[in-house]
Short mmCIF file of the C-alpha atoms (twelve columns), coordinates in Angstrom:
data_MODEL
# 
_entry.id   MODEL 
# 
loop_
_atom_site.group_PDB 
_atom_site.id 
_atom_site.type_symbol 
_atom_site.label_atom_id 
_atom_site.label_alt_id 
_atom_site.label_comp_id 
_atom_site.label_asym_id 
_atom_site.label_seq_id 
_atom_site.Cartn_x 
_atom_site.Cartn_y 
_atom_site.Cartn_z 
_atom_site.pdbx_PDB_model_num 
ATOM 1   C CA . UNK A 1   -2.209  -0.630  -47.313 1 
ATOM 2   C CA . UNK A 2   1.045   -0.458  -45.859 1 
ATOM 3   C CA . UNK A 3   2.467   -2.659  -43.339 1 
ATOM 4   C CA . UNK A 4   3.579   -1.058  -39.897 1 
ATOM 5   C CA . UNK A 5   6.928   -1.521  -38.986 1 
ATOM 6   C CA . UNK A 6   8.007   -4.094  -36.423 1 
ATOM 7   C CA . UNK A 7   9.837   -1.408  -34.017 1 
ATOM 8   C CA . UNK A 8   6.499   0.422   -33.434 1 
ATOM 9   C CA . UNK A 9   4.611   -2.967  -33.214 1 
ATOM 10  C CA . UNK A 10  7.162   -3.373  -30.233 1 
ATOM 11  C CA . UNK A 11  7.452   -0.402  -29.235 1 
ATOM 12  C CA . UNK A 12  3.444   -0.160  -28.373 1 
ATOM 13  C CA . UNK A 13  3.824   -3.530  -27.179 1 
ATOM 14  C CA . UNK A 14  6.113   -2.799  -24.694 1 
ATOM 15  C CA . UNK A 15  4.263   0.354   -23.367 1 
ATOM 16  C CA . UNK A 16  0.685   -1.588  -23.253 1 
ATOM 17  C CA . UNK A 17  1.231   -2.776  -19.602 1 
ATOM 18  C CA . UNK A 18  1.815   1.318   -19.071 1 
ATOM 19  C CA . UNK A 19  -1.371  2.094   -21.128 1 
ATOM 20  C CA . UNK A 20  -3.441  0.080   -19.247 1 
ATOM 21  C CA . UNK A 21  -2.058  0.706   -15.996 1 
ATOM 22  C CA . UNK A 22  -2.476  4.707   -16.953 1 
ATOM 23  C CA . UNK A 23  -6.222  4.008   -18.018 1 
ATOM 24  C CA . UNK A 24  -7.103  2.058   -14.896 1 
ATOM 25  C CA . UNK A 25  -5.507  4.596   -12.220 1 
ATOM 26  C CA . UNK A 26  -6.923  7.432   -13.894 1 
ATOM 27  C CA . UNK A 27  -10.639 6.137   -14.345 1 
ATOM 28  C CA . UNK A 28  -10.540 4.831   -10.142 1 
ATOM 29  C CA . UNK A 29  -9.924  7.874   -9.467  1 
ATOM 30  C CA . UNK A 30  -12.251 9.974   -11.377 1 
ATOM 31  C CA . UNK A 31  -14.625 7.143   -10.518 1 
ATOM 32  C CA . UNK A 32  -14.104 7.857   -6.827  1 
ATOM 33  C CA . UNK A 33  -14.467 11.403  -7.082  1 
ATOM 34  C CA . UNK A 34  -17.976 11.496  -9.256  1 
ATOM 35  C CA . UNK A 35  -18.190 8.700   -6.150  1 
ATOM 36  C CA . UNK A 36  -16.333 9.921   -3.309  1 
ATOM 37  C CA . UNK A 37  -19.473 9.400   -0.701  1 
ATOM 38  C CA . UNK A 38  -20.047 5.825   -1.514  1 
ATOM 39  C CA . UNK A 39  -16.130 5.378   -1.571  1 
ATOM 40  C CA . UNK A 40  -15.503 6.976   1.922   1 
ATOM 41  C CA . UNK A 41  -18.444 4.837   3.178   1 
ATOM 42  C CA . UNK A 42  -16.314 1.521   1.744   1 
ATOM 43  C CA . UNK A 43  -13.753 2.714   3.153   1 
ATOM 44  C CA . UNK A 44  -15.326 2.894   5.983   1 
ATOM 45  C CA . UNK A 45  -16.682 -0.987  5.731   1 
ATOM 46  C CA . UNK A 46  -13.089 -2.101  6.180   1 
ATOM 47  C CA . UNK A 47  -12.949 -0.948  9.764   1 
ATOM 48  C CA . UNK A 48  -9.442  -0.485  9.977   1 
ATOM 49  C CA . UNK A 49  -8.757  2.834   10.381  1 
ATOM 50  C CA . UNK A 50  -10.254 5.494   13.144  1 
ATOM 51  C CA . UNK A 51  -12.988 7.336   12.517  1 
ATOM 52  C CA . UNK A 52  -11.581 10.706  12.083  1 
ATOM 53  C CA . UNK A 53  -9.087  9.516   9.749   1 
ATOM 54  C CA . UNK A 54  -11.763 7.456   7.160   1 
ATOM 55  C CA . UNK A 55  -12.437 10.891  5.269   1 
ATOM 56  C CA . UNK A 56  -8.533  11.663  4.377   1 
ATOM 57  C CA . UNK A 57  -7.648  8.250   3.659   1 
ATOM 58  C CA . UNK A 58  -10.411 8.736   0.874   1 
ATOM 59  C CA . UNK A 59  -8.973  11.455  -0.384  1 
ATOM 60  C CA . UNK A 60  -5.097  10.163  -0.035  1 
ATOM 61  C CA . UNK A 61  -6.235  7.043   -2.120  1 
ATOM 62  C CA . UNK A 62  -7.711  9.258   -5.052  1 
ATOM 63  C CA . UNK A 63  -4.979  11.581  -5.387  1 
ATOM 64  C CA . UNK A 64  -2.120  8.480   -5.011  1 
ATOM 65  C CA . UNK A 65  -4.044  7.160   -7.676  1 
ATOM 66  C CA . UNK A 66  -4.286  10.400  -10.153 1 
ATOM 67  C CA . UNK A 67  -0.406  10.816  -9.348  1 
ATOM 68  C CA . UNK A 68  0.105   7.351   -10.167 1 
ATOM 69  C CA . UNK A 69  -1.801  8.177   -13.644 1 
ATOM 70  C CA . UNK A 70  0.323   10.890  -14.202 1 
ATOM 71  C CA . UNK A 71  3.227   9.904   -13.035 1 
ATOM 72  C CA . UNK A 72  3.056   6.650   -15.312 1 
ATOM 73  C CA . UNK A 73  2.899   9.795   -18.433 1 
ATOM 74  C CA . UNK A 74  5.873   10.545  -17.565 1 
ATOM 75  C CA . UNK A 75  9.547   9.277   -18.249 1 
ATOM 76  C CA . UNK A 76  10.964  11.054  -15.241 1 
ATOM 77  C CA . UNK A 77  8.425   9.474   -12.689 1 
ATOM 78  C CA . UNK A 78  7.840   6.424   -14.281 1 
ATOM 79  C CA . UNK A 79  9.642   4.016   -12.450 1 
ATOM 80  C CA . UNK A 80  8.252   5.831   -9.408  1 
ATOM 81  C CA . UNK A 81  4.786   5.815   -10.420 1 
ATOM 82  C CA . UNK A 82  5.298   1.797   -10.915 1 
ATOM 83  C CA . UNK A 83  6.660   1.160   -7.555  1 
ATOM 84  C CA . UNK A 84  3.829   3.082   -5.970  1 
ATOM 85  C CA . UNK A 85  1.473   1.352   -8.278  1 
ATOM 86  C CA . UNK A 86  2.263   -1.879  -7.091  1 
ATOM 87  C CA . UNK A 87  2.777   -0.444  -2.975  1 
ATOM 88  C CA . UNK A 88  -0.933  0.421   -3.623  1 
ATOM 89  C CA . UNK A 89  -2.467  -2.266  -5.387  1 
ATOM 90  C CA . UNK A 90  -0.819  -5.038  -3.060  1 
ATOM 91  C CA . UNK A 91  -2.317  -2.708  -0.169  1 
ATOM 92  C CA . UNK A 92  -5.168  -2.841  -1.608  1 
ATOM 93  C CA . UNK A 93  -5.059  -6.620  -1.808  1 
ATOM 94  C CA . UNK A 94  -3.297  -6.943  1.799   1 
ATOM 95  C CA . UNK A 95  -6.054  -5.354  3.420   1 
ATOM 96  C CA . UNK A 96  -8.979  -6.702  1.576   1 
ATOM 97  C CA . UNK A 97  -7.721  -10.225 2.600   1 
ATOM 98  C CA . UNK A 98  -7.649  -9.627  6.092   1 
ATOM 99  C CA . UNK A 99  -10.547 -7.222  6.753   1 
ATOM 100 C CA . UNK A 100 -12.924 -9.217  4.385   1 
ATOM 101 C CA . UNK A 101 -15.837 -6.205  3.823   1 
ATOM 102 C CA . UNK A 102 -18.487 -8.811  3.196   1 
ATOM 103 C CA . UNK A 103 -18.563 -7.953  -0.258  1 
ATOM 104 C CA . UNK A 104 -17.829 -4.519  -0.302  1 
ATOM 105 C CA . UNK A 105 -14.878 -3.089  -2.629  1 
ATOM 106 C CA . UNK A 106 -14.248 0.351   -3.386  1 
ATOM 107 C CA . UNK A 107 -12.545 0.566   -6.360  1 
ATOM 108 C CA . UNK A 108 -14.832 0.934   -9.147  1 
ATOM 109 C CA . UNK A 109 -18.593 1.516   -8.320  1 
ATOM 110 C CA . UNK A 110 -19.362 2.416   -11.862 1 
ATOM 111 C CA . UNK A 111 -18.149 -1.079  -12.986 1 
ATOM 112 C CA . UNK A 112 -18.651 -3.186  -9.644  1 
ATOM 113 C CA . UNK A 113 -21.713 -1.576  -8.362  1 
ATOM 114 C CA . UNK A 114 -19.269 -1.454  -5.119  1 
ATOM 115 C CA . UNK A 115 -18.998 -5.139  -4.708  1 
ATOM 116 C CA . UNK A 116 -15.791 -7.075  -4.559  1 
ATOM 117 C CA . UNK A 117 -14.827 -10.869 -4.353  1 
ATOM 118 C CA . UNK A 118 -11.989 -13.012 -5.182  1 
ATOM 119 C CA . UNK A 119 -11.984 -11.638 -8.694  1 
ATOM 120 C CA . UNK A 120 -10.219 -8.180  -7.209  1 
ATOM 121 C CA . UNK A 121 -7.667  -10.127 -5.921  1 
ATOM 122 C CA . UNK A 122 -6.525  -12.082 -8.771  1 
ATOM 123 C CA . UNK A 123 -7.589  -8.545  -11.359 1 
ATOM 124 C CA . UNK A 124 -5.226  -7.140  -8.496  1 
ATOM 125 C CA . UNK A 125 -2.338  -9.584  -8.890  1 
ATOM 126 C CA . UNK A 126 -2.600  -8.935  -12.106 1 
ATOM 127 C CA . UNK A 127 -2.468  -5.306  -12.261 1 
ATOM 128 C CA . UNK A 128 1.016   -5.861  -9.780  1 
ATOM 129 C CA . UNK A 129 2.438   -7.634  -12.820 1 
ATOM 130 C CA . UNK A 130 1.527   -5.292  -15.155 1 
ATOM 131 C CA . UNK A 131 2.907   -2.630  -12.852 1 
ATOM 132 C CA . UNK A 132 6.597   -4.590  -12.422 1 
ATOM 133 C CA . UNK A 133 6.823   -5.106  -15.932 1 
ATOM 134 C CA . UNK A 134 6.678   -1.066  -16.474 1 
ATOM 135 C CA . UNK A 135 8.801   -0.851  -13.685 1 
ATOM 136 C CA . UNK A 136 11.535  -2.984  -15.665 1 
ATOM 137 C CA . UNK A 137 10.978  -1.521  -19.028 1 
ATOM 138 C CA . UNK A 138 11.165  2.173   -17.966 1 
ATOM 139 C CA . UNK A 139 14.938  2.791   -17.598 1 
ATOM 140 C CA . UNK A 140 16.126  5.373   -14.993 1 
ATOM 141 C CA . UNK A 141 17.394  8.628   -16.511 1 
ATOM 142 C CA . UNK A 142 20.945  9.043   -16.962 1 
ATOM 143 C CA . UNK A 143 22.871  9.919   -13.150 1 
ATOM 144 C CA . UNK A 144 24.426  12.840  -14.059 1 
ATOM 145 C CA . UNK A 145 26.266  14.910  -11.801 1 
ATOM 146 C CA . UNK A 146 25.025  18.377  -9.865  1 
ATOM 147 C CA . UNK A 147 23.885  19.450  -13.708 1 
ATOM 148 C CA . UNK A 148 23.976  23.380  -11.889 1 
ATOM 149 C CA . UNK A 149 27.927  23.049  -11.012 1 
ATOM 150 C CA . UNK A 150 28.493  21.334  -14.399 1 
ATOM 151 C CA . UNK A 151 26.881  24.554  -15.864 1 
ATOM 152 C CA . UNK A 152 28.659  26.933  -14.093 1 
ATOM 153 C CA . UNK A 153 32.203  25.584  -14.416 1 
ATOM 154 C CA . UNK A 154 31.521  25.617  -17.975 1 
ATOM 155 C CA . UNK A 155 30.283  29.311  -17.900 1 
ATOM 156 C CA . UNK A 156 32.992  29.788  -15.781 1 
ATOM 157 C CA . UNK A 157 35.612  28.389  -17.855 1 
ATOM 158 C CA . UNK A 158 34.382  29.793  -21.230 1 
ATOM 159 C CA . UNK A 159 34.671  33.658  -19.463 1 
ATOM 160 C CA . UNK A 160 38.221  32.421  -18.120 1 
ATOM 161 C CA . UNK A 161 39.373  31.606  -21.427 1 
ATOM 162 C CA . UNK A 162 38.159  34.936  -22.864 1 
ATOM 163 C CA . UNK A 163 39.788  36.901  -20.008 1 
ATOM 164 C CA . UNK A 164 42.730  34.841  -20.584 1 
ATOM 165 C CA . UNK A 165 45.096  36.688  -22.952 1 
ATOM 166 C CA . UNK A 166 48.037  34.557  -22.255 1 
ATOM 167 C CA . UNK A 167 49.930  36.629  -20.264 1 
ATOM 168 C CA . UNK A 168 50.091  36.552  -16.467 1 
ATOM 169 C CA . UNK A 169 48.155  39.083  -14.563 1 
ATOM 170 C CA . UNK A 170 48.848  39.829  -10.984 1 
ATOM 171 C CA . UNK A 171 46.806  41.544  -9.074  1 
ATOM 172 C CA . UNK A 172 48.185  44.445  -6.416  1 
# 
């Protein structure tokens, strides 16, 4: 057997907090979906938001959650996908301490059976960490400049330097 290289060791180890942030965003939100009734009706249990609104709000939290997922994929939207990772989790956690649903959570009702507790908030906290740490290992892409003027000066430049045969041209 041969021994894996430390790199990849590291490398994997430094992605894990991405893994597992990828793996938890994408099965709340499929959750919610083969779920979305019994979500909308948590939701509803916090009793913060009007009426009219509860059914949207269900669906804005699924689809923040599958673009988090795939955003998180992603090295262009990764440091995106962590920022809103951690806007949504601590959200999550904001509101759960103040409305206190008597019980009621709904992030995973395959797992939780819909109920929440204390255990959320610290799992939450948790998940926030994980979701800063992939926010500082995911570098931001190179700032380059307006890569379409960049592109056409050099076309530009290329047929200039063909056209150019030294001599001067003046136009009548």
């Amino acid at each position: 057997m041969r021994a894996v290289p430390r790199s990849r060791v590291a490398s994997w180890l430094k992605d894990l907090p991405r893994f597992i942030l990828i793996a938890l965003f994408a099965f709340a939100a499929v959750d919610k979906i083969f779920h979305f009734y019994g979500f909308v009706t948590a939701v509803k249990s916090y009793r913060l938001l009007p009426a009219q609104v509860e059914f949207t709000a269900a669906i804005f939290f699924i689809l923040a959650e599958l673009g988090i997922a795939l955003g998180l994929l992603t090295r262009r939207w990764r440091r995106s996908a962590s920022l809103a990772a951690v806007l949504l989790l601590a959200t999550f956690t904001i509101v759960y301490l103040v409305a206190r649903p008597a019980g009621v959570c709904g992030c995973w009702f395959t797992l939780t059976l819909n109920t929440g507790g204390y255990f959320h908030i610290l799992q939450n906290l948790v998940f926030i960490g994980l979701a800063i740490l992939t926010w500082f290992d995911s570098k931001p892409l190179a700032s380059r400049s307006d890569t379409s003027s960049t592109f056409y000066s050099e076309r530009h430049s290329i047929a200039a330097q063909k056209a150019d045969d030294g001599g001067l041209n003046h136009v009548q």
